[in-house]
N, C-alpha and C positions, 0 to 999 in steps of 0.2 A: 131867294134869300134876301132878306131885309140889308141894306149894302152898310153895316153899323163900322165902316171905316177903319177897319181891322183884319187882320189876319184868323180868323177862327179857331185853325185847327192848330197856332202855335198858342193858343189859349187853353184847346182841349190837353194837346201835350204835356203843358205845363202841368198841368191838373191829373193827369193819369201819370204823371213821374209822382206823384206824392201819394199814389196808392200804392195797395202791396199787388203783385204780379198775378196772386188767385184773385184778386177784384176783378183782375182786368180779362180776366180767361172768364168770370162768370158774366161780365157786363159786354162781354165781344161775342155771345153766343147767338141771341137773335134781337129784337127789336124791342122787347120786354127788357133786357138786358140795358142798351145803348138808353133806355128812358132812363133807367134806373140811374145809370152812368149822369148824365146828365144832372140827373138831382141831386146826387150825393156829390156830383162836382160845384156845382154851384154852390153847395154849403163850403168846399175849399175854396171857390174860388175870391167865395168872401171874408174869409174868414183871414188872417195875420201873415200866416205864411206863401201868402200871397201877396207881391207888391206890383203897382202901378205907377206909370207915370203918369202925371196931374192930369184929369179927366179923361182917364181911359177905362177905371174899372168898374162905372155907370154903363158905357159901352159893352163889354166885355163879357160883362153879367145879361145882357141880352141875348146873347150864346147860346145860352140853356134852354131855350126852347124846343121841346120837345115833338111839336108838329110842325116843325119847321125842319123836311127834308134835309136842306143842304146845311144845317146846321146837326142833326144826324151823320151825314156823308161828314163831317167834320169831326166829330167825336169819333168815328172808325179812322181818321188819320190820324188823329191826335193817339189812340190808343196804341197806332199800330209802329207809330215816330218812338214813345216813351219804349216801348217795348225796343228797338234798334237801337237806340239809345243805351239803353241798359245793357245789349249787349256789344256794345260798340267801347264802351267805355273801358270797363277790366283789359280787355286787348293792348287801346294806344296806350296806357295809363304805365305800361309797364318800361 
């Protein structure tokens, strides 16, 4: 993996919290799936509700490459963080 000075998979996270939960069970299935993830995240990750601080989301957006292994291995953590997340939350919240 290309060392783009960042955290990855708290990039992919980010970005699989702002999907719905059936995105994430279709795009966690096989490899077909995690491209797919990828692409459809990089349109979030550019897109408003997504914020950076000052030159990181040039960075960031380098993520999404899709034959790039370890940045794969990063969207299956990002996916699988948003989802413990989701269920972590309703629990402390109470």
């Amino acid at each position: 993996m290309a060392n783009i000075g960042i955290e990855v998979s708290e990039i992919m996270a980010g970005v699989a919290m702002l999907m719905k939960p059936s995105q994430l069970d279709e795009y966690s299935k096989d490899l077909n799936g995690l491209v797919n993830f990828l692409k459809e995240g990089k349109k979030l990750a550019s897109g408003n509700k997504f914020v950076y601080s000052a030159g990181l989301k040039q960075k960031a957006l380098q993520a999404f490459n899709p034959t790039d292994r370890d940045f794969l291995t990063a969207a299956v953590q990002g996916i699988s963080a948003a989802r413990s997340i989701r269920d972590w939350v309703p629990i402390r919240s109470k």
